[in-house]
C-alpha positions in Angstrom: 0.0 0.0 0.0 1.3 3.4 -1.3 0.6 6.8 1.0 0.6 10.0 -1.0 1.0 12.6 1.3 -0.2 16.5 0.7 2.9 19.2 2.0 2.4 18.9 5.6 2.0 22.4 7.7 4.9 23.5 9.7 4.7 21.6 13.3 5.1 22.2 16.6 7.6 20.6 19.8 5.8 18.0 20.9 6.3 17.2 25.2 5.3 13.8 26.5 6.3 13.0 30.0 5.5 10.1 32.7 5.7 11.1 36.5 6.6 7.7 38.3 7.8 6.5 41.4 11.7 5.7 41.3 12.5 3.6 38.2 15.3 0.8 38.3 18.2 2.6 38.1 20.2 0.2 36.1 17.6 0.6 33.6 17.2 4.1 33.8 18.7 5.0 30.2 17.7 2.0 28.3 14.2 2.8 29.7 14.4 6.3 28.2 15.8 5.4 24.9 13.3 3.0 24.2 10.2 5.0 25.1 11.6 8.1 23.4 12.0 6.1 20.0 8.9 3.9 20.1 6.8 7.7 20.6 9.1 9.1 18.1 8.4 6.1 15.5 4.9 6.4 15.9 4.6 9.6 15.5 6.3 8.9 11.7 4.9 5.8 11.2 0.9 8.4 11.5 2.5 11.0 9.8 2.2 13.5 12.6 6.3 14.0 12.7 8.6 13.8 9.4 12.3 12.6 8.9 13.1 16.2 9.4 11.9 16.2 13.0 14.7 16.2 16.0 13.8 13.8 19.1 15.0 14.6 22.7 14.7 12.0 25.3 14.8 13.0 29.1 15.4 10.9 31.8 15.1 11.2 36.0 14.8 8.3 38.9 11.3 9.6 38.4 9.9 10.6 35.2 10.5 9.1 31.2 9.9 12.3 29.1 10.7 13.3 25.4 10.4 16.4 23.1 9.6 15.8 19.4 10.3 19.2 17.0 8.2 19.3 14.1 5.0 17.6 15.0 1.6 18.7 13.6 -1.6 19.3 15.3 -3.5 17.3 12.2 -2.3 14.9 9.4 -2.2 16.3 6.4 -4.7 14.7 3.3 -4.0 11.7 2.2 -4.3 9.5 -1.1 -4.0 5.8 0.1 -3.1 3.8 -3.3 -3.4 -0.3 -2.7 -1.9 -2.8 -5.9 -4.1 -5.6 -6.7 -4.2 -8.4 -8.7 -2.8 -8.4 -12.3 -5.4 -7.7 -15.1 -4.8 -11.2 -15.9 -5.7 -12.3 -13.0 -8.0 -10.3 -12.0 -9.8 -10.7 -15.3 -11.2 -13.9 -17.0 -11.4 -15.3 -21.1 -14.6 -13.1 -21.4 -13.5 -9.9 -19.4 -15.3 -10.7 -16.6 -14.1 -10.1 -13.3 -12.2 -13.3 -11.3 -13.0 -14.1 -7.6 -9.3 -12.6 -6.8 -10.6 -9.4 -8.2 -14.0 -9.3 -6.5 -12.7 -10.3 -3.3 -9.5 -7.5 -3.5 -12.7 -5.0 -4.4 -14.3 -6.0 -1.4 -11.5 -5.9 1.1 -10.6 -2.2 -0.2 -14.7 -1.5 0.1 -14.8 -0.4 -3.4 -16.9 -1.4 -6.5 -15.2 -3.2 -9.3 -15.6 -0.6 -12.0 -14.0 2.2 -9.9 -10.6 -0.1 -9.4 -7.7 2.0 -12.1 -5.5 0.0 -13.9 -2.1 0.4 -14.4 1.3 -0.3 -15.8 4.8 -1.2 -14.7 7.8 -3.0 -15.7 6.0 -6.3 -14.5 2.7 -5.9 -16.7 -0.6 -4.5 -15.7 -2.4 -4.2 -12.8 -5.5 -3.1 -10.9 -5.1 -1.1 -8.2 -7.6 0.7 -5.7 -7.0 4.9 -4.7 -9.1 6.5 -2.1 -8.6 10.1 -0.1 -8.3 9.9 3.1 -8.8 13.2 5.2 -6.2 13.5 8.2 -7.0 13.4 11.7 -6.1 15.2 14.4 -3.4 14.3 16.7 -5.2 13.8 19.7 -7.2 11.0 18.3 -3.6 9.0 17.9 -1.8 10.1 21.1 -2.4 7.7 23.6 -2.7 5.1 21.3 0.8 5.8 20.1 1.9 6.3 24.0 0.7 2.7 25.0 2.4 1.3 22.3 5.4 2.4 22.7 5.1 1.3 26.6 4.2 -2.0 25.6 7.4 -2.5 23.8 10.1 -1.1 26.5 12.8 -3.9 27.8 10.9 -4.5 31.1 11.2 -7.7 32.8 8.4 -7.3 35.8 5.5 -5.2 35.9 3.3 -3.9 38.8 -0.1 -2.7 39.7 -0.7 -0.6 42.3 -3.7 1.1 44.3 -7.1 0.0 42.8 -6.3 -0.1 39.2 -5.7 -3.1 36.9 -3.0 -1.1 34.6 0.5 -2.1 35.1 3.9 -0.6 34.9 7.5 -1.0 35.9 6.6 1.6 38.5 3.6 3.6 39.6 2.9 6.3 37.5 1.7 9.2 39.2 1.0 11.7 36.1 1.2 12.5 32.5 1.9 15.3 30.4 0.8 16.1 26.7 1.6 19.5 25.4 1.5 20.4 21.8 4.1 23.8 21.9 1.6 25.8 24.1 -1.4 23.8 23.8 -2.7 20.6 25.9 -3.1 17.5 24.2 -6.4 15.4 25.6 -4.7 11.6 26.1 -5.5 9.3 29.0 -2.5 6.8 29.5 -2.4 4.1 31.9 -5.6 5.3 33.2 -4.1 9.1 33.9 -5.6 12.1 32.0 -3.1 14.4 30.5 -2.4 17.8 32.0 0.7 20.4 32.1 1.6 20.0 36.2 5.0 17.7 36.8 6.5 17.2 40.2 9.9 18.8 41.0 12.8 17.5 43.5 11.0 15.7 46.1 12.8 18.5 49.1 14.1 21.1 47.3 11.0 22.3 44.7 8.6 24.1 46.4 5.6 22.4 44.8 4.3 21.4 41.6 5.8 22.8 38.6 3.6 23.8 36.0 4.5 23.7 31.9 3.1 25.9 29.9 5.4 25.8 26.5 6.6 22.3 25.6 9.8 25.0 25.1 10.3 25.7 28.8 10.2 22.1 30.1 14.0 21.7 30.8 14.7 25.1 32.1 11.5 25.5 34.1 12.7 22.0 36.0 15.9 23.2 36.7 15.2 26.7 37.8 11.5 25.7 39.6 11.9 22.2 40.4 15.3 21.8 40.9 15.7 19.1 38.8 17.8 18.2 35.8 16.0 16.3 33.7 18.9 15.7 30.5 20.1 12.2 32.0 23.5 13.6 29.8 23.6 16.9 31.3 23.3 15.4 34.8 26.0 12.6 33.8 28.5 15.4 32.4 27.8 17.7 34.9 28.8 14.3 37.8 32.1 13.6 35.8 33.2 17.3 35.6 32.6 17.6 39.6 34.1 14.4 40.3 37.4 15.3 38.1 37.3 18.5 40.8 37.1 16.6 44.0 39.5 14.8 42.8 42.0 17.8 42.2 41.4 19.1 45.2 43.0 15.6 46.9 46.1 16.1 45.6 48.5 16.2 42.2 47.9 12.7 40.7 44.9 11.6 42.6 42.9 9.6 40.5 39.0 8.3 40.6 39.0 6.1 37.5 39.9 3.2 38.7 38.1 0.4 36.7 34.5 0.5 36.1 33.8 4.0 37.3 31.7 5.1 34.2 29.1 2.9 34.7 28.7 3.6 38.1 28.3 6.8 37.0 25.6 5.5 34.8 24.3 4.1 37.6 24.2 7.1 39.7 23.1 9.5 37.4 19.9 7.4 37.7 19.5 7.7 41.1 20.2 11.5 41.4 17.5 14.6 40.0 19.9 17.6 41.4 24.0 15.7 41.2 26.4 17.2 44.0 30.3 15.6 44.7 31.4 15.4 48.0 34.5 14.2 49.7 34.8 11.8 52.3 37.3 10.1 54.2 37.7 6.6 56.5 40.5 5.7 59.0 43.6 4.7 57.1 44.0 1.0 58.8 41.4 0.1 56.8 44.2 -0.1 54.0 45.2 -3.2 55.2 42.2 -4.8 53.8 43.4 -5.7 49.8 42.4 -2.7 47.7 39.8 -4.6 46.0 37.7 -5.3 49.1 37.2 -2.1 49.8 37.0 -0.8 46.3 33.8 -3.3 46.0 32.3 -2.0 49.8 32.1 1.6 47.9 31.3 0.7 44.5 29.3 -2.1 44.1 27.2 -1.4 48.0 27.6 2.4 48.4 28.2 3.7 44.8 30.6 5.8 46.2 34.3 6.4 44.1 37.3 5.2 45.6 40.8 7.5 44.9 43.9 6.6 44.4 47.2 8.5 44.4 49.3 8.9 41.0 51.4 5.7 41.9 48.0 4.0 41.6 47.8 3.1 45.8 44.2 3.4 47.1 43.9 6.2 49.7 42.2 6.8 52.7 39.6 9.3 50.7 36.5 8.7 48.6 33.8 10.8 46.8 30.1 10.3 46.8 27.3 11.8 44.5 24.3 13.4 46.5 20.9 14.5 45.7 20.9 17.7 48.1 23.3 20.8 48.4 22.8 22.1 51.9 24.9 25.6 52.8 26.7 22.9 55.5 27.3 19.6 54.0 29.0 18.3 57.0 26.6 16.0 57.9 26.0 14.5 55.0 29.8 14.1 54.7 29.4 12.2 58.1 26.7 10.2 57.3 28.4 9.0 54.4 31.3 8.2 56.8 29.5 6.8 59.0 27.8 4.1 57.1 30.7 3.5 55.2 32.9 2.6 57.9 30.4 -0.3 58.9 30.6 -1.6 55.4 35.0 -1.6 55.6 35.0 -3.0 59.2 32.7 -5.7 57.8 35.3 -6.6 55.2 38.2 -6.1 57.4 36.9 -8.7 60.0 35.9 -11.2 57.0 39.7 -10.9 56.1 41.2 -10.9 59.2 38.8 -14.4 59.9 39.3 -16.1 56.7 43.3 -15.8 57.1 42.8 -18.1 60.4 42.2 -21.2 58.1 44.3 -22.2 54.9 42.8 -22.9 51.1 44.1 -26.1 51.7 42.1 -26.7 55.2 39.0 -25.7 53.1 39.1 -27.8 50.0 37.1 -31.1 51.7 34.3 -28.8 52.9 33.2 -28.4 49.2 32.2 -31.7 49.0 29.1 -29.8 51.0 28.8 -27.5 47.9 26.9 -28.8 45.1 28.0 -27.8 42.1 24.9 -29.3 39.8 22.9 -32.0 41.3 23.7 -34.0 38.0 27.1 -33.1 38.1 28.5 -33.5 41.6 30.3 -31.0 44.2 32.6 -28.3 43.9 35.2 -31.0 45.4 34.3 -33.7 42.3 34.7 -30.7 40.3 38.1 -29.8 41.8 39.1 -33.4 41.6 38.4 -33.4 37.7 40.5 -29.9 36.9 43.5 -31.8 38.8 43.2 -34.4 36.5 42.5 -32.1 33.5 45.2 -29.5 34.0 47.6 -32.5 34.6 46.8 -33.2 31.0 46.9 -30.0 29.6 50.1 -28.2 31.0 52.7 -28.3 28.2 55.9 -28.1 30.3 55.8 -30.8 32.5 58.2 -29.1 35.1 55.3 -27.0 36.1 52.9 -30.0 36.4 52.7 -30.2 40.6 52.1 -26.4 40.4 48.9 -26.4 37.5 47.8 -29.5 39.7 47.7 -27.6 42.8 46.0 -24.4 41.5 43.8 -26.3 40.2 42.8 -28.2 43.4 42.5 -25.3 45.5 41.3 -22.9 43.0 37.4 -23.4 44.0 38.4 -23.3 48.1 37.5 -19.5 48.5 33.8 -20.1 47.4 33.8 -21.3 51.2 35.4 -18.0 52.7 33.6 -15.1 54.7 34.8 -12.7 52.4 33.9 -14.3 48.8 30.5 -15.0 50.4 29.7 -11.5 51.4 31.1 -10.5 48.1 30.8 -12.8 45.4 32.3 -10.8 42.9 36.1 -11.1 44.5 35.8 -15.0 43.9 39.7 -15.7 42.5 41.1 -12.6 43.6 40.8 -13.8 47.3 41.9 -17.1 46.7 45.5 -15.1 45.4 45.7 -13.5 48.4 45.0 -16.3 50.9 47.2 -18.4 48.3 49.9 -16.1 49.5 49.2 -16.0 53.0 49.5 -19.6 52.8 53.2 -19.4 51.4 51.7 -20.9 47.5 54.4 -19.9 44.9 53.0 -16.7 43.2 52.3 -18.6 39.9 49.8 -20.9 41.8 48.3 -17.7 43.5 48.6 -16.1 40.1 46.5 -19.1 38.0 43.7 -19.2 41.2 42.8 -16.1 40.2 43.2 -15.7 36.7 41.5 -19.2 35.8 38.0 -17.2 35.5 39.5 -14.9 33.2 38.2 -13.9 30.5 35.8 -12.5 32.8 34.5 -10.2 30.2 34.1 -10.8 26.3 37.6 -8.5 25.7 39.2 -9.0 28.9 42.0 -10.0 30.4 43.2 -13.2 29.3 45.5 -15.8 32.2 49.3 -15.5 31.8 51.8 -18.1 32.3 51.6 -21.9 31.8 50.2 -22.3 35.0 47.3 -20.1 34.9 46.5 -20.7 31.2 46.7 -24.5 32.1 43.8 -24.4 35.1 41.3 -21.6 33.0 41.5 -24.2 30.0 40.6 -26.7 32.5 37.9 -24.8 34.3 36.5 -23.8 31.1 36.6 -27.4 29.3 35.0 -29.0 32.3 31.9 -26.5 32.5 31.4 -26.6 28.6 31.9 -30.7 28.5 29.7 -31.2 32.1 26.7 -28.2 31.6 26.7 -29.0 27.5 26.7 -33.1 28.4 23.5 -32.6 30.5 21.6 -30.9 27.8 21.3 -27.5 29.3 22.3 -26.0 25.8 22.0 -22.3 25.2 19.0 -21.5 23.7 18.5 -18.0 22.2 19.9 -15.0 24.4 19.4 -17.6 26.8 22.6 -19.3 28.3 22.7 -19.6 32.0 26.0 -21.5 32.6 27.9 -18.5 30.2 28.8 -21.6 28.0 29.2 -18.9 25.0 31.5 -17.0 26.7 33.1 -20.0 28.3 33.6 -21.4 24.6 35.1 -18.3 23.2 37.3 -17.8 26.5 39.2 -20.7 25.3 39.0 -19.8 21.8 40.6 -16.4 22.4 43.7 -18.4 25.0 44.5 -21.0 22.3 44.7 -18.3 19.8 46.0 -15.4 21.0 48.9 -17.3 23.1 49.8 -19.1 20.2 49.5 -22.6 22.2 49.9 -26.4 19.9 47.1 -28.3 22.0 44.5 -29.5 20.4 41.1 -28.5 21.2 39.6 -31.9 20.1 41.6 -34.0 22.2 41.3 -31.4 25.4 37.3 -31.8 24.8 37.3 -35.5 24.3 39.4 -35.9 27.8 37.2 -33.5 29.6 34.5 -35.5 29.0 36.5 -38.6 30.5 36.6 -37.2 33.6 32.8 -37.3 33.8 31.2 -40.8 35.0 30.3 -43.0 31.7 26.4 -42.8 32.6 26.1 -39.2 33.0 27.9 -38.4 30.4 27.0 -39.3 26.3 29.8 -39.9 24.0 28.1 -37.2 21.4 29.5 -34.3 23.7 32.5 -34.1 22.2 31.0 -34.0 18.7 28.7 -31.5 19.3 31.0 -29.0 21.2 32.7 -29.3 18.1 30.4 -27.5 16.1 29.7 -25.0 18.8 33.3 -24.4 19.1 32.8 -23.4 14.8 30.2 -21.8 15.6 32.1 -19.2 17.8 35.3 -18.7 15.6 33.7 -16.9 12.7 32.2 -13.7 14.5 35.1 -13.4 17.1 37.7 -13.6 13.6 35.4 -11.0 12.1 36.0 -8.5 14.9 39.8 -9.2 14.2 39.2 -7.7 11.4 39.5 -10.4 9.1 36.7 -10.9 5.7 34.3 -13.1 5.9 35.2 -15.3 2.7 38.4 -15.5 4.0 37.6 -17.0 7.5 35.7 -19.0 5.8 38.3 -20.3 3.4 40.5 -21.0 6.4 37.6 -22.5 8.4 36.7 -25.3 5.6 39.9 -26.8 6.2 39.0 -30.4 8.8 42.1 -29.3 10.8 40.9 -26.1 12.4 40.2 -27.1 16.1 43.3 -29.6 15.8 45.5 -26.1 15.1 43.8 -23.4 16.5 47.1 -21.7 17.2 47.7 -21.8 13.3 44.5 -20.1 12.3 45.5 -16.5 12.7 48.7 -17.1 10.4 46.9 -18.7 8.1 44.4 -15.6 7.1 46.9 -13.2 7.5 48.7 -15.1 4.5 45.4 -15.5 3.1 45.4 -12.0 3.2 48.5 -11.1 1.6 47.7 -13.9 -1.1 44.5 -12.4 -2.4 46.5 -8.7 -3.1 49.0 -10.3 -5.5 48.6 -10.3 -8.9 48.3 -14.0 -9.0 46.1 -14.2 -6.1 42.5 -14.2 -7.2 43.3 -15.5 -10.4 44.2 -19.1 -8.9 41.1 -18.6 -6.6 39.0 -18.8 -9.2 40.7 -21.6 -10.8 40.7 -23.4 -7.7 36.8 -23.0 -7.5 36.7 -24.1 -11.1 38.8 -27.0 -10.1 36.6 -27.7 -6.6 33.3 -27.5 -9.1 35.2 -30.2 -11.7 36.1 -32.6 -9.2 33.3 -32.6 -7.3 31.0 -33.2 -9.9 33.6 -36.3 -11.2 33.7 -37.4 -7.3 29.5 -37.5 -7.5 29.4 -34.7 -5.0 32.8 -35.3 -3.1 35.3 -33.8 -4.5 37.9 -35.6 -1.7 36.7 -39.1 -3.5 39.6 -37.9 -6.2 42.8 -39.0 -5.3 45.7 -36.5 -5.7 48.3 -37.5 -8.2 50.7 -36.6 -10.7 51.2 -39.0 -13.5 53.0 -37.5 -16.6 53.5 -40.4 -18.5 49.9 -40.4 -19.2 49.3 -36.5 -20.2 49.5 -35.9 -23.8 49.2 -32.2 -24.0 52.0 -29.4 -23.3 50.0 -27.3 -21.4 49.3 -30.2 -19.0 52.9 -31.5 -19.2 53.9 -28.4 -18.1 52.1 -28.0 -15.9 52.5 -31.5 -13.8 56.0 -30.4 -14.1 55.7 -27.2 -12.7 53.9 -28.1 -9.8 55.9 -31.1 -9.0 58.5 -28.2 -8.6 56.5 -26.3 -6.4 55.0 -28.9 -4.5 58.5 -30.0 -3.3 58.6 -26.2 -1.6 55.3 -25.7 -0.6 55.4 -29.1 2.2 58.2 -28.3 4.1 57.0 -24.3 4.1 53.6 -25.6 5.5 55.1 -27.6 7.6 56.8 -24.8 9.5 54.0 -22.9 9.4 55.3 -20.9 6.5 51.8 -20.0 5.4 52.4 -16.6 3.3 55.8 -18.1 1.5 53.8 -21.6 0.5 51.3 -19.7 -1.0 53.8 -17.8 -2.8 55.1 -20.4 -4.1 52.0 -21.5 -5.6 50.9 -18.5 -7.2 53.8 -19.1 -9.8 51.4 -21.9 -11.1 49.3 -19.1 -12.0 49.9 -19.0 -16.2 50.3 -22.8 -16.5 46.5 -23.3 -14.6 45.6 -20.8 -17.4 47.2 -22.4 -20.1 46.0 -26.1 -18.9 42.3 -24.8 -18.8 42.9 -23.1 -22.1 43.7 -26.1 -24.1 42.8 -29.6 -22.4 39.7 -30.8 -22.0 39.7 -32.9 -18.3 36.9 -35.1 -18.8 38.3 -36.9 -21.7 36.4 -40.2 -23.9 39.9 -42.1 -22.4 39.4 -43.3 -18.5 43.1 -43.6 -17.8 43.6 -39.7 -19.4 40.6 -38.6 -17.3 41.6 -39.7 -14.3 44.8 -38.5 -14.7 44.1 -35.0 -15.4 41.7 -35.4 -12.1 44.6 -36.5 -10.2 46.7 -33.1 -11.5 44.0 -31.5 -10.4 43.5 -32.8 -7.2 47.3 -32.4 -6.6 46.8 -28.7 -6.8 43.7 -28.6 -4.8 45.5 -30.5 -2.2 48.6 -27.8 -2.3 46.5 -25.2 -1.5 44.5 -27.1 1.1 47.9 -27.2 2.9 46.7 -23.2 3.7 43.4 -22.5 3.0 40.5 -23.4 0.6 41.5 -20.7 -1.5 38.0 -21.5 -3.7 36.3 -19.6 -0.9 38.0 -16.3 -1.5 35.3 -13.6 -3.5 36.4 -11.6 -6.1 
């Protein structure tokens, strides 16, 4: 269906805002954004705002707003055009009218002989116009309003008072104002109006909007509130840089994940203010990540450190008042805090009374999966595992202990209060303990990856035990069928599954990913665990390696020439120099040339092979060849094929390939002037052996057939 649209009048700002109670404030933004652009896209989508119209989207713990520019009061006139069926269709052997036609006449309410007919590149048609008069905006509002509040990322809703509506919060009022005029809309049972709420202690009452103009400035100057979520967020990092000036050449507040706490606590504060605290300085005892978690993740307050990167005794807090003397809050703040840090100091001073070691046979008491055992059967199998794994054997007493005690600070005060410092407290007690510092090291480091980009484990010992961790969750969760489905994927078996992608490949390590999976799953008891498992992780393993190569920067044709090859999960280490000759192959002259042929020879052989092209053995036979161009070339790459093994063999991707691009003229000349699938068996076959031979060089690499022009 086809809208012709009459020039539309020149518009108006549009203001739509909920009033709510305080909204999650981890959701706070994507909240806003998605409300914003569902009212915006509906507004197109009825043709009250155009492409030319500018969206605003406002954000506070408690209100979702936006401002549209360019929005009219009443859709213009419209001519609705809808295609039908083709004359041919629509019309029978006598020129009367076919049930397709009579029944598209009757859905568009229209009588046969007023359908037009017309023409395009496809033949001709019937098709139905009509006029359609434009409506004013306030019949559309609140339709467009719910809509768009249907589709926001909410995971609970909740009624509240007598009603039956629902939301993510209470919603306490609405406002609809078309530049100076209010729009009538009734959303989630409230009537529109032009009254908002300011700061719940510092406005001085309701805050009335008269211009959809005025909205931000009136809040700020009457309500005291800032409603631009990226004015407030600016306006927090500017005063925190401040703070932190004031502590002291060098002082620093990033520390880590500081901007999205300040995500965070821009959604909790309508009117920001930075303040300065301090705690008593033998709190520093306590490892810097203890208390860095007691004010982040519990207080959202900011932790400082000094230039050489040492935490110090100071920390900065966001608040939603500015009082002429902030002192109290300052001690409140102090106050509470120093609950929290004497909390974590006690937990450390506690857990350093017992060693990892002590702990280990109490996690027979933690189940790890009721299918799968406890956290000490788990344990028992990275032991095992890593004793497999580790490459230098000297180190295999140290992987085997890291990995044994790498799971014994699940069981400490500290880990249990914080969950989050799971690893980084076993490295600490590991030390306390008198463990070498690359067993502490691998305790903690065996979860990393932590993140999709992060960190990956250093040193034989540490990569050893996070291959082992990883392997046995992928092997264990994947062997019970609790595959990720969707976005769905509990056990972080996707991240799990690229974390070992990512160590094989980016350290450069010659295990085998095949043979780790398939003795992972021998540590698992015969009748829990299906012999399939190793199969299948196989192909969620390939399933992994093309977007993660992709964000290397690597083409997609070329991945997946290097991908086709059966030896991938065998080598992973060897995957990365294999593209990047890839890579260099495809710019030579020669390059995309002999791609092509190789696809031409892939096509030929498979078709002689009836669909497997691997069915032809490789060969080179010139006794039986009878033309020059295919003597010459058996000759030539008998030459080259002498070079290109023992190149490929040390992993000399780029020169091997070199060395085959020479071939280049004599594949030309060959498909030039011999026929392959000759009347003679013994000719045919060998001219599908030359051919095979080459496809087999290159196979060394790459299936260079893959590679687009």
């Amino acid at each position: 269906m086809v809208t012709k649209t009459k020039k539309a009048p020149k518009g108006d700002l549009l203001l739509v805002e909920l009033l709510t109670e305080e909204l999650p404030p981890k959701s706070l933004k994507r909240l806003s954004e998605a409300f914003a652009n569902g009212v915006f896209d509906g507004l197109k989508e009825k043709h009250f705002a155009s492409e030319r119209s500018k969206l605003e989207a406002f954000a506070t713990p408690r209100r979702l707003a936006l401002r549209v520019s360019g929005v009219v009061a009443m859709q213009a006139d419209r001519v609705v055009e809808r295609k039908g069926p083709s004359v041919q269709a629509g019309l029978d052997a006598s020129g009367a009218p076919t049930q397709a036609l009579l029944g598209f006449a009757r859905s568009s309410g229209a009588d046969v002989k007023k359908l037009e007919r017309r023409k395009d590149d496809k033949g001709e048609y019937f098709v139905f116009t009509a006029k359609q008069k434009g409506e004013p905006l306030a019949d559309h509002l609140s339709a467009i309003i719910e809509a768009s509040l249907k589709k926001l990322p909410v995971a609970k809703l909740m009624r509240w008072g007598a009603r039956e509506v629902q939301f993510v919060r209470p919603v306490h009022g609405l406002i609809a104002l078309h530049g100076s005029k209010l729009v009538p809309a009734e959303v989630l049972g409230l009537k529109s109006g032009n009254k908002t709420l300011g700061h719940r202690f510092l406005s001085k009452g309701a805050v009335v909007v008269r211009r959809a103009a005025d909205y931000e400035k009136l809040l700020e100057k009457n309500g005291k509130v800032v409603v631009s979520f990226e004015k407030r967020r600016d306006a927090i990092i500017k005063e925190l840089e401040k703070a932190a000036a004031r502590l002291g050449k060098g002082a620093e507040w990033r520390l880590g994940k500081e901007l999205e706490l300040v995500d965070e606590v821009t959604s909790i504060v309508e009117n920001p203010h930075v303040y300065v605290g301090a705690f008593d300085e033998a709190f520093l005892e306590v490892p810097r990540e203890c208390l860095i978690v007691s004010m982040q993740q519990h207080q959202k307050y900011f932790p400082v450190a000094d230039s050489a990167g040492k935490l110090q005794s100071k920390f900065l807090f966001v608040s939603n008042m500015q009082p002429k003397d902030p002192s109290q809050i300052v001690h409140g703040n102090e106050r509470v805090l120093r609950a929290r840090l004497s909390d974590a100091k006690f937990f450390y001073d506690q857990d350093r009374k017992h060693t990892l070691e002590e702990r280990v046979p109490r996690l027979a008491n933690v189940v790890y999966h009721n299918k799968l055992g406890s956290q000490l059967q788990r344990v028992q199998r990275l032991t095992k595992l890593a004793e497999h794994i580790v490459w230098d054997k000297r180190l295999t007493a140290a992987a085997e202990q890291a990995a044994y005690l790498c799971k014994a600070d699940l069981l400490t005060d500290m880990v249990g209060e914080f969950p989050e410092l799971q690893g980084i407290m076993g490295r600490y007690y590991a030390r306390h303990d008198g463990a070498a510092a690359e067993v502490a090291d691998a305790i903690e480091q065996h979860y990393y990856p932590r993140t999709a980009g992060g960190a990956l484990p250093q040193g034989p010992v540490a990569i050893t035990v996070a291959l082992a961790d990883k392997l046995d969750t992928l092997v264990g969760i994947y062997g019970i069928g609790l595959v990720p489905t969707g976005d769905k994927d509990p056990f972080g078996l996707r991240r799990a599954a690229l974390g070992v992608i990512r160590i094989l490949i980016e350290h450069s390590l010659p295990l085998d990913l095949v043979d780790l999976l398939e003795h992972a799953r021998q540590q698992f008891p015969r009748d829990i665990m299906p012999s399939t498992v190793t199969q299948d992780l196989r192909k969620f393993f390939m399933d992994r390696l093309p977007p993660y190569l992709r964000e290397r920067g690597y083409a997609p044709d070329e991945i997946d020439a290097v991908l086709a090859l059966d030896v991938t999960l065998h080598k992973l280490d060897h995957v990365i120099p294999r593209l990047d000759a890839l890579k260099k192959f495809r710019a030579l002259p020669e390059g995309m040339a002999l791609a092509a042929a190789n696809k031409r020879i892939s096509n030929i052989l498979r078709q002689a092979g009836d669909g497997n092209p691997d069915k032809i053995v490789p060969a080179i036979d010139g006794s039986l060849l009878q033309e020059d161009a295919e003597k010459e070339l058996a000759k030539q790459l008998g030459e080259v094929v002498l070079k290109v093994h023992p190149l490929a063999a040390n992993s000399d991707y780029a020169g091997a390939l070199k060395e085959l691009s020479r071939l280049r003229a004599a594949v030309d000349a060959f498909f030039d002037k011999v026929m392959v699938m000759a009347d003679d068996v013994a000719l045919r076959n060998a001219r599908l052996g030359l051919l095979a031979e080459i496809r087999r060089a290159f196979q060394q690499i790459a299936d260079v057939s893959k590679l687009q022009g």
